[in-house]
C-alpha positions as CSV (number, residue, x, y, z in Angstrom):
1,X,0.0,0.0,0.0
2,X,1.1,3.6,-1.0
3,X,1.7,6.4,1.3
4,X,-1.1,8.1,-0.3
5,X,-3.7,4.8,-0.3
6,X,-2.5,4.8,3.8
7,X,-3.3,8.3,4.5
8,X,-6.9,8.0,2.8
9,X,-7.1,4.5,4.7
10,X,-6.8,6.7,8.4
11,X,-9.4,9.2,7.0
12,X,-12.2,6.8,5.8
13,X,-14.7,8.4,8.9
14,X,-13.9,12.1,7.1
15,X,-14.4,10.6,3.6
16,X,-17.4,9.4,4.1
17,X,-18.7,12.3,6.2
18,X,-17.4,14.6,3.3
19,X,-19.1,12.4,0.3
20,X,-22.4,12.2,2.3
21,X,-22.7,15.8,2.2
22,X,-22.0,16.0,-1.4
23,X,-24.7,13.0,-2.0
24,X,-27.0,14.8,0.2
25,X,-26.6,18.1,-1.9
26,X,-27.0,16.6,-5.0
27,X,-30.5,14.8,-4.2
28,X,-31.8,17.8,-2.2
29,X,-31.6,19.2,-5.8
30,X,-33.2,16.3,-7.5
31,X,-35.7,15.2,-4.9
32,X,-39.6,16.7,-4.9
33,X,-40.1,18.1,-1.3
34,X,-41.8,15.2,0.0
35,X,-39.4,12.7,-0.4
36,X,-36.1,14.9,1.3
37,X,-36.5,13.4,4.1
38,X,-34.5,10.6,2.7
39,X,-31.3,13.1,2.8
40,X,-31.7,12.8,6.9
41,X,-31.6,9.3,6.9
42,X,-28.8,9.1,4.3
43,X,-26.8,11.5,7.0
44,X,-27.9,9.0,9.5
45,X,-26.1,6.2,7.7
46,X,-23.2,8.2,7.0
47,X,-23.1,8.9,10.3
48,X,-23.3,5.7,12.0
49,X,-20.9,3.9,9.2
50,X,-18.5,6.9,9.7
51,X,-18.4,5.8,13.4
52,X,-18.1,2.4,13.1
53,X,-15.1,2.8,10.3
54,X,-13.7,4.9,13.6
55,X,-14.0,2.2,16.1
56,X,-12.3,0.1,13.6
57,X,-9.6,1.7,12.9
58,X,-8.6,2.6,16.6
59,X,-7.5,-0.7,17.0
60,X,-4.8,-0.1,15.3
61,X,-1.6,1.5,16.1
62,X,-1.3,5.4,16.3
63,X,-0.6,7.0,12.7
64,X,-0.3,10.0,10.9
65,X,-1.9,11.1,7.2
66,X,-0.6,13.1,4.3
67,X,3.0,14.0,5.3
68,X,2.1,13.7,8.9
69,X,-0.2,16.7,9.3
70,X,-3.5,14.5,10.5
71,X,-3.0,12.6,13.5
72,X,-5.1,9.1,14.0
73,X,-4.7,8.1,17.2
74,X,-6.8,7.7,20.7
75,X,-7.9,11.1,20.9
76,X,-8.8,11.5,17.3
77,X,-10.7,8.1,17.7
78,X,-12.6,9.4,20.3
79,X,-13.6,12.9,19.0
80,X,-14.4,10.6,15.9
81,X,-16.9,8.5,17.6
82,X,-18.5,11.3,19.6
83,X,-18.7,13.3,16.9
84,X,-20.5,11.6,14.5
85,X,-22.9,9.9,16.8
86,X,-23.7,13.3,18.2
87,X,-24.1,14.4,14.6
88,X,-26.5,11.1,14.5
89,X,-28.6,12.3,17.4
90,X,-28.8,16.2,15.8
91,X,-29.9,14.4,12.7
92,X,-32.8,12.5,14.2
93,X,-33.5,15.7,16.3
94,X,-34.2,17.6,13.1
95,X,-35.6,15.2,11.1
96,X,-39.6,15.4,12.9
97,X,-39.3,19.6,12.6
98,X,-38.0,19.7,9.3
99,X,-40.4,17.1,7.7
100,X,-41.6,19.3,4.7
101,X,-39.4,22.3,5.0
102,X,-38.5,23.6,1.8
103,X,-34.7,23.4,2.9
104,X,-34.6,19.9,4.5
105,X,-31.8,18.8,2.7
106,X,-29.6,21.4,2.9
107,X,-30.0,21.7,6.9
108,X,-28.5,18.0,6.9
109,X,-25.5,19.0,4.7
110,X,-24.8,22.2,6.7
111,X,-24.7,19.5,9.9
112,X,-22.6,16.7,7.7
113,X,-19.9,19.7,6.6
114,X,-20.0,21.5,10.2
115,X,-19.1,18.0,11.8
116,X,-16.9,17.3,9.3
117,X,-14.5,20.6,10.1
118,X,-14.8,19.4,13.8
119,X,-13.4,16.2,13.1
120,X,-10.6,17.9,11.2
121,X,-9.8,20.1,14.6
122,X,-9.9,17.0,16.0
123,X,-7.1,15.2,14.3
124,X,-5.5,18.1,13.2
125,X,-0.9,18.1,13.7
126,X,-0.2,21.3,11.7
127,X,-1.4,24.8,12.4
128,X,-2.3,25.1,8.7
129,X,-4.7,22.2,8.9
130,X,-6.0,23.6,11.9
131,X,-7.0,27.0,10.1
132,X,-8.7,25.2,7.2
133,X,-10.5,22.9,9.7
134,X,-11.5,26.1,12.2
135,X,-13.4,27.5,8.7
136,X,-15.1,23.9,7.8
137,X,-16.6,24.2,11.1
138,X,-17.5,27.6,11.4
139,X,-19.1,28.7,8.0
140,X,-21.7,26.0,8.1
141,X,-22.3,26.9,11.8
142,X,-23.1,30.4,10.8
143,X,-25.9,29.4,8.4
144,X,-27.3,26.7,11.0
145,X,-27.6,29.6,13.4
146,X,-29.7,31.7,11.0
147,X,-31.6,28.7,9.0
148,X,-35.0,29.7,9.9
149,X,-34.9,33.5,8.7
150,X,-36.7,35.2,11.3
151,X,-35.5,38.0,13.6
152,X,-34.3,35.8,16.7
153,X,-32.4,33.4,14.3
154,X,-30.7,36.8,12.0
155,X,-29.5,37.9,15.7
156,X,-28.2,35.0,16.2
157,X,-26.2,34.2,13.4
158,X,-25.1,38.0,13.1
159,X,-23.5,37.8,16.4
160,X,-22.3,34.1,15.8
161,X,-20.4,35.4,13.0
162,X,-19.2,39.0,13.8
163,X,-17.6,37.1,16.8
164,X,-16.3,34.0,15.1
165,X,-14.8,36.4,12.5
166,X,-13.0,38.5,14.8
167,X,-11.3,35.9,17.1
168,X,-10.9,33.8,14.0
169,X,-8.5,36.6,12.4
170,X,-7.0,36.8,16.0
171,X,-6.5,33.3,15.7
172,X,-5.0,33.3,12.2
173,X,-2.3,36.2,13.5
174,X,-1.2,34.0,16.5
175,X,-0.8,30.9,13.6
176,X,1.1,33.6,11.9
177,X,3.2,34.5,14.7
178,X,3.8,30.6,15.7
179,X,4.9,30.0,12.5
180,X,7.4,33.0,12.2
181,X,8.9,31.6,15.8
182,X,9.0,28.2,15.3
183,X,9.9,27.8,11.5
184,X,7.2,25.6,10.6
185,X,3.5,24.8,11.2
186,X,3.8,20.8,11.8
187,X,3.6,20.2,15.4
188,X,6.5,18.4,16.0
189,X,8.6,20.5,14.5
190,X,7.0,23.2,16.9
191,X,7.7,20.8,19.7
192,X,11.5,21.3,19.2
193,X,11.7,24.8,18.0
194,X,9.4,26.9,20.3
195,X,11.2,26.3,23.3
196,X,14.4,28.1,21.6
197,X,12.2,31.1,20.1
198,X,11.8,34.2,21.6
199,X,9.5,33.9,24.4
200,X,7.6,36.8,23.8
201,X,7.1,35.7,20.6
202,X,5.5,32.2,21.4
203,X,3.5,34.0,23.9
204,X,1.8,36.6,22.3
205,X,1.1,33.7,19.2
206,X,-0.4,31.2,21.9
207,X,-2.4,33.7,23.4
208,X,-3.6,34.9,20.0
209,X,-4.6,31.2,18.7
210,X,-6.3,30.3,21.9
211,X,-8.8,33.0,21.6
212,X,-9.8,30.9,18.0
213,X,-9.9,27.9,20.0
214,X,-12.1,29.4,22.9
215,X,-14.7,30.5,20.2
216,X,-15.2,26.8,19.0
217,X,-15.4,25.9,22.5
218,X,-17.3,28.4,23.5
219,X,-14.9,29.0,26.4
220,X,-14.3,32.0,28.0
221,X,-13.4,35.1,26.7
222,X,-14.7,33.9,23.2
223,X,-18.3,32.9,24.7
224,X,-20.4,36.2,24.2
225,X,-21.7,34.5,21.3
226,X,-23.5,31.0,22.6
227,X,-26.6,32.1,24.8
228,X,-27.8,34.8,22.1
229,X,-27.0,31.8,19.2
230,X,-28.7,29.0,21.0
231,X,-31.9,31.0,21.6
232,X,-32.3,32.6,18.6
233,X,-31.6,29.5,16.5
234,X,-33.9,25.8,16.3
235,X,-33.9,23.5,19.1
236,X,-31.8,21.1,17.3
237,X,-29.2,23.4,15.7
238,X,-28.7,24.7,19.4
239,X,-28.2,21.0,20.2
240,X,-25.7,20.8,17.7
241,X,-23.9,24.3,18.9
242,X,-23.8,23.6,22.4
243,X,-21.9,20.0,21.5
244,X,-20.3,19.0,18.6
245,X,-17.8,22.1,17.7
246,X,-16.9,21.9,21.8
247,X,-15.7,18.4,21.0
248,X,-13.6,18.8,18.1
249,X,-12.2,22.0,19.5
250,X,-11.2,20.8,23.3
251,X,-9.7,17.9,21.6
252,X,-7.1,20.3,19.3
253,X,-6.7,22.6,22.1
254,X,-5.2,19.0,24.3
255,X,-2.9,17.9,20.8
256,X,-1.7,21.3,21.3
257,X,-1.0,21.4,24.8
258,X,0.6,17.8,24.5
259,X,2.9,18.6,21.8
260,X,3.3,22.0,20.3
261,X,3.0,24.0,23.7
262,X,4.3,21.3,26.0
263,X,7.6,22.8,26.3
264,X,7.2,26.3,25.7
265,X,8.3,28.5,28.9
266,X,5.1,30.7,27.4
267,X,3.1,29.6,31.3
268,X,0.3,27.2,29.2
269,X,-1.2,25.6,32.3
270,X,-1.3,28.9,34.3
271,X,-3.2,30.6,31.5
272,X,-5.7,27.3,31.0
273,X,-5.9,27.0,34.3
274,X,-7.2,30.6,34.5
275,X,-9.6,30.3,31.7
276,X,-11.0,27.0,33.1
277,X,-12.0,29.0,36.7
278,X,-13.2,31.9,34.7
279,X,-15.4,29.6,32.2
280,X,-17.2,27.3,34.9
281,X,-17.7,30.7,37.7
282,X,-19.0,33.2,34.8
283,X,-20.9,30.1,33.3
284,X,-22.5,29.4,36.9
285,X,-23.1,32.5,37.8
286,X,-24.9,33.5,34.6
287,X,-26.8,30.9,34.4
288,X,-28.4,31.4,37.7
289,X,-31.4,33.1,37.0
290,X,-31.8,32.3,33.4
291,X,-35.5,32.0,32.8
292,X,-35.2,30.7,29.2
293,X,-34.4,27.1,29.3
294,X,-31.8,27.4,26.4
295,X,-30.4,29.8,27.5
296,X,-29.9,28.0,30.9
297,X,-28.3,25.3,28.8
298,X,-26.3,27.4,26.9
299,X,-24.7,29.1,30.2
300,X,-24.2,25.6,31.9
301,X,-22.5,24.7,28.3
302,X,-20.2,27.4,28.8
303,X,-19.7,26.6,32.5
304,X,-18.9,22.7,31.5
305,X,-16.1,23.9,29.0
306,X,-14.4,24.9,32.4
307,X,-14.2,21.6,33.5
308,X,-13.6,20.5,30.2
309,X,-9.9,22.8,30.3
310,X,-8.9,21.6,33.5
311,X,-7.3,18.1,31.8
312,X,-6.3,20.7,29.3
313,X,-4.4,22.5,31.5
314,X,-2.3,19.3,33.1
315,X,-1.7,17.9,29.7
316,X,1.9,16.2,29.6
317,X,2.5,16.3,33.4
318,X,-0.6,13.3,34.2
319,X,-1.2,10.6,33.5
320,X,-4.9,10.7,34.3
321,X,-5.3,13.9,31.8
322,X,-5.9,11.9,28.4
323,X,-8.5,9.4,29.5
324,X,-10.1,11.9,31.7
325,X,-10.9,14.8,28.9
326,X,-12.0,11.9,26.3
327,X,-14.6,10.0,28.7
328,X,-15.6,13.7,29.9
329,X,-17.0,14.9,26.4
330,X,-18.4,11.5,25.3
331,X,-20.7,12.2,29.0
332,X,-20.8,15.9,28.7
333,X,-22.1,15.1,24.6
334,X,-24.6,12.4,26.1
335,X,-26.3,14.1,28.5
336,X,-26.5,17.7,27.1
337,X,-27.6,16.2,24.0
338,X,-30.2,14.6,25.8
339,X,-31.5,17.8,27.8
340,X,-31.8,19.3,24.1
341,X,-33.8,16.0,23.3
342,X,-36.4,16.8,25.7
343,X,-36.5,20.8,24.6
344,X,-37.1,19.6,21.0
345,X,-39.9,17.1,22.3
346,X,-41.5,20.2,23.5
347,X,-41.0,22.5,21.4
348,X,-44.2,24.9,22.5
349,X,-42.6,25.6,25.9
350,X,-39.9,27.6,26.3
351,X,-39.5,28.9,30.1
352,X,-38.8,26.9,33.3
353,X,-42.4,27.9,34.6
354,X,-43.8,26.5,31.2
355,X,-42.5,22.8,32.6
356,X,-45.0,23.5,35.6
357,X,-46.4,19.9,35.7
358,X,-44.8,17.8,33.2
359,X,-44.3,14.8,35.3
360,X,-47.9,14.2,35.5
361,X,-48.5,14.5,31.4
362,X,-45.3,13.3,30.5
363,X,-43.5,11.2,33.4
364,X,-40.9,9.2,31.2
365,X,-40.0,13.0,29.3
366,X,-39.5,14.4,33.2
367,X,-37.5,11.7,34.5
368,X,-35.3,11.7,31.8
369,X,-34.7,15.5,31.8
370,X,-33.8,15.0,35.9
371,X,-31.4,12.5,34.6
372,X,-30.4,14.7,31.9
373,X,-29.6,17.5,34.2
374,X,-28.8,16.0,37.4
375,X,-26.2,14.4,34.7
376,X,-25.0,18.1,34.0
377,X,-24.6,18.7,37.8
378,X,-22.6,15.3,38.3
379,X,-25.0,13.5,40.2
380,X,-23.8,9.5,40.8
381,X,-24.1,7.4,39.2
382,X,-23.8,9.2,36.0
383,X,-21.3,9.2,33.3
384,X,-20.6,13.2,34.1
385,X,-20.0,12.3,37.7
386,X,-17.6,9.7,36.7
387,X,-15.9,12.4,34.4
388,X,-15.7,15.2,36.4
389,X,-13.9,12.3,39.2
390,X,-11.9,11.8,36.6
391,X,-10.5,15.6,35.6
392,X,-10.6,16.2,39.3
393,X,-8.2,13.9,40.1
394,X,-6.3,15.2,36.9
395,X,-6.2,18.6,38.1
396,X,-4.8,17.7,42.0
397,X,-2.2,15.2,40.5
398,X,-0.9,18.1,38.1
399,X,-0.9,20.1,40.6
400,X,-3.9,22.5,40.3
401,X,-5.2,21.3,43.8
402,X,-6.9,25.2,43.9
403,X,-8.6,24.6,40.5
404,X,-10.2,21.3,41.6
405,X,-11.4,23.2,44.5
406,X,-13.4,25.8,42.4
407,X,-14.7,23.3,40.6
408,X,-16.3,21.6,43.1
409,X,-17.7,24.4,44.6
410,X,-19.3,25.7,41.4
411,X,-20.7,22.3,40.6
412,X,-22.3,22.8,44.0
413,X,-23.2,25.9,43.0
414,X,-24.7,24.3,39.6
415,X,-26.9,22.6,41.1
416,X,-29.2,25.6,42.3
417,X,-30.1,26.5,39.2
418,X,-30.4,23.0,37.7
419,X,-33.1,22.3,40.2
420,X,-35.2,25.6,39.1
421,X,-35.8,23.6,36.7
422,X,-36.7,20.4,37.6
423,X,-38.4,21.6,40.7
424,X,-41.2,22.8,38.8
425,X,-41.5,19.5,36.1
426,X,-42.4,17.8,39.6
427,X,-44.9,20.4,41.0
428,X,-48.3,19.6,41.2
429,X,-50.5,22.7,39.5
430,X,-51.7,24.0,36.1
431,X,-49.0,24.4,33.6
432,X,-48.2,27.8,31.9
433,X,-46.2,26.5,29.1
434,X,-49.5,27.5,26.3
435,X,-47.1,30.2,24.7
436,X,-43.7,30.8,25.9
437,X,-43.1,29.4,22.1
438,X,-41.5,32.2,19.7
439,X,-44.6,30.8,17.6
440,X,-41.9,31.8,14.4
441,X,-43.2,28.1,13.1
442,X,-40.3,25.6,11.2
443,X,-38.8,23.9,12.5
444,X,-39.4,24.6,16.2
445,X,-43.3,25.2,15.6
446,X,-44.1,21.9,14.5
447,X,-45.0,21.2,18.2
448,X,-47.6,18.7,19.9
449,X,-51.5,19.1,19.1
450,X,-53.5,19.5,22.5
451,X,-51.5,21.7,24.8
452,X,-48.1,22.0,25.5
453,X,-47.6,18.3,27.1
454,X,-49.2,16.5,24.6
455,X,-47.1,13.7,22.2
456,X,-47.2,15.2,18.9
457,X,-46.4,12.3,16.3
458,X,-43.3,14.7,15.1
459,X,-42.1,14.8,18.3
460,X,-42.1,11.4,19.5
461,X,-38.6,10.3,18.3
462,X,-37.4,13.3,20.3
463,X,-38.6,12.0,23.2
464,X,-37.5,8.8,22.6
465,X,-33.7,9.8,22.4
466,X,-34.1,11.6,25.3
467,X,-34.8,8.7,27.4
468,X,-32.6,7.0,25.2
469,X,-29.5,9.7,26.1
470,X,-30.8,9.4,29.9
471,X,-30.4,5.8,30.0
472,X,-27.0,5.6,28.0
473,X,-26.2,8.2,30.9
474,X,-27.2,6.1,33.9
475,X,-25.0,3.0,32.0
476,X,-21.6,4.8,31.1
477,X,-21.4,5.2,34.5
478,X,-20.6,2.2,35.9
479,X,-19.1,1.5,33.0
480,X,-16.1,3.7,33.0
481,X,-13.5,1.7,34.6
482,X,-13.4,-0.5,31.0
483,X,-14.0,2.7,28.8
484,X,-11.5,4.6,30.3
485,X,-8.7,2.2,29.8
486,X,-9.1,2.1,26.1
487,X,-8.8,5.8,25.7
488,X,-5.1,5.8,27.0
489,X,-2.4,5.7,24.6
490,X,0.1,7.1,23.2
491,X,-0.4,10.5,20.5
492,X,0.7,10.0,17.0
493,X,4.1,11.6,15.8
């Protein structure tokens, strides 16, 4: 086998990703409106055979693609996997809403092309690669944000973009900068040579391409955007917002840590330490009073990146830092994803108060949201609470013993507002969730018939993944002694 037949062996999950969007564009064209629907389920298959070709090929040993600038190894495996069946779940979100919409097919390739660029930041050993990959996932995003053309979703992706555009110019100036100090853009070339460059230099280019990374993470300082994005935009394109461009980017901003930054006197862990306590406190503390119930997700998205940049932070010094970012955002994916599942299964209510009640109408939608969010707090014995055990322990052993302090008291301090909203999903009275719906119609107004509770045949499979995501939850908990074991390893190159 060739060089070149290797590399596009190790990229099979992106290939397929990349031709299912082109597929999907090409029937959306020929398809009468009716029948697009089969677009979604062609995205589903690309999807799930995207992630099996991933779980295949992470049984092999570590490797690198095209000249070595595309990393396949544990952590690429992993963003792989989470990735595309987090794209599968968006995908199955959307597919009740937009049944009919006269841009049904193109919604699924603007998710197939965004997850695509995430899977790129994923795997991603070159600052070039990692530019090209930040666009892939961004343009796509922008459109998402704004798909359904009225004011709230304009807002949104007005802001989404204005912001992504500046810190991704920032972002471009600090790969600039790198690459003037280090010679080179490949990462282990930057491994040996930004040690010996000016310090200044590598500081002011790290500080430059983390605000980039911070946007896709929605981390931070580069967070302004989410809460306006996620409640402008549909309930599944929020889903997808709040969870799949988080993975790919936490898992570049760890290859970077590990190898490029990892022995730069430029103080790395100090500043991701920083940005970690800043992300899960302003996170928290925003989300408080948040009456909206996306935009209470979207805070406690922001708050979870925090946690998410504490193994970020020890990366190279533990042992414990690899395994415990990988098994965090496969929880973290599961259980926000399935909170989003039971806002797009009721799609009518949009306020905490408007959940007044649920558990009486809808008790399996309830329980799994208390999972779902209880999950989010890291409440045992769910896979969050095994994570956040995990990047804990990360954090003390590297010696961040302060950070891991924080962090428990914010998720404390999480918990408040988690319980504003299941407190009323429980409470016995009449519900006021009859029109706390923007009412703006597709794809969020295809809601249930017969009050705000009601199954709607639409909605059904949303509610069925959330219990689905709440179960999975409640299982990769225990489970996580024989998961985490397979996501150590060595990185490629």
């Amino acid at each position: 086998m060739t060089r070149m037949e290797q590399s596009l062996v190790e990229l099979i999950p992106e290939a397929l990703l990349a031709a299912g969007a082109v597929a999907g564009l090409l029937l959306g064209a020929w398809l009468p409106r009716r029948r697009q629907w089969l677009v979604g389920l062609l995205a589903c298959a690309v999807c799930g055979a995207g992630a099996v070709a991933a779980a295949v090929l992470a049984t092999g040993a570590p490797a690198t693609a095209f000249s070595g600038s595309f990393a396949a190894d544990p952590v690429t495996a992993t963003a792989r996997i989470v990735i595309l069946g987090s794209t599968l779940l968006v995908t199955l979100l959307g597919l009740g809403p937009l049944h009919g919409h006269p841009r049904q097919s193109e919604f699924f390739v603007l998710l197939q092309l965004a997850a695509l660029g995430a899977l790129m930041l994923a795997g991603a050993q070159d600052l070039l690669l990692l530019a090209a990959a930040y666009l892939l996932a961004s343009v796509p995003s922008y459109v998402l944000a704004g798909f359904r053309k009225d004011a709230p979703g304009t807002e949104a992706a007005l802001k989404y973009y204005v912001v992504g555009a500046l810190l991704g110019v920032l972002m471009l100036a600090g790969i600039t900068v790198l690459y003037a100090a280090g010679r080179g853009s490949a990462y282990p070339l930057l491994r040996t040579e930004l040690p010996e460059a000016s310090a200044g230099l590598t500081a002011a280019g790290t500080v430059l391409l983390l605000a980039g990374m911070l946007f896709k993470a929605a981390g931070v300082p580069g967070h302004y955007w989410l809460p306006d994005a996620v409640q402008g935009s549909a309930a599944p394109v929020a889903a997808f917002l709040t969870t799949v461009p988080k993975i790919g980017a936490l898992a570049a901003l760890y290859r970077l840590a590990a190898v490029p930054f990892s022995g730069t006197p430029a103080g790395w862990p100090e500043l991701v330490a920083v940005l970690s306590a800043a992300s899960m406190t302003l996170g928290n503390l925003a989300a408080f009073f948040q009456r909206d119930v996306r935009r209470l997700l979207a805070y406690s998205a922001i708050s979870q990146v925090g946690y998410l940049l504490m193994p970020v932070a020890v990366a190279g010094r533990d042992s414990l830092a690899q395994p415990a970012l990988l098994f965090y955002l496969a929880a973290y994916a599961l259980t926000n994803l399935g909170a989003f599942a039971v806002v797009c299964a009721l799609p009518g209510v949009r306020t905490l108060d408007g959940y007044r009640g649920l558990a009486r109408h809808r008790p399996a939608l309830a329980v799994s949201l208390t999972v779902c969010l209880l999950g989010l707090v890291g409440t045992p014995p769910t896979a969050v609470f095994l994570g956040k055990l995990e990047v804990f322990g990360a954090a003390l052993d590297g010696g961040f013993g302060w950070l891991m302090v924080l962090a428990a008291v914010n998720t404390l301090a999480s918990l408040f507002y988690y319980l504003r909203w299941i407190a009323p999903a429980f409470a016995i009275g009449p519900s006021s969730g009859n029109g706390d719906g923007d009412g703006n119609g597709a794809p969020d107004g295809a809601g249930g018939r017969g009050g705000p509770f009601a199954p709607g045949e639409r909605t059904a499979p949303a509610a069925a993944i959330a219990v689905a995501a709440a179960a999975l939850s409640l299982l990769l908990g225990p489970a996580a002694g024989p998961v985490l074991a397979v996501l150590d390893g060595p990185l490629a190159g």
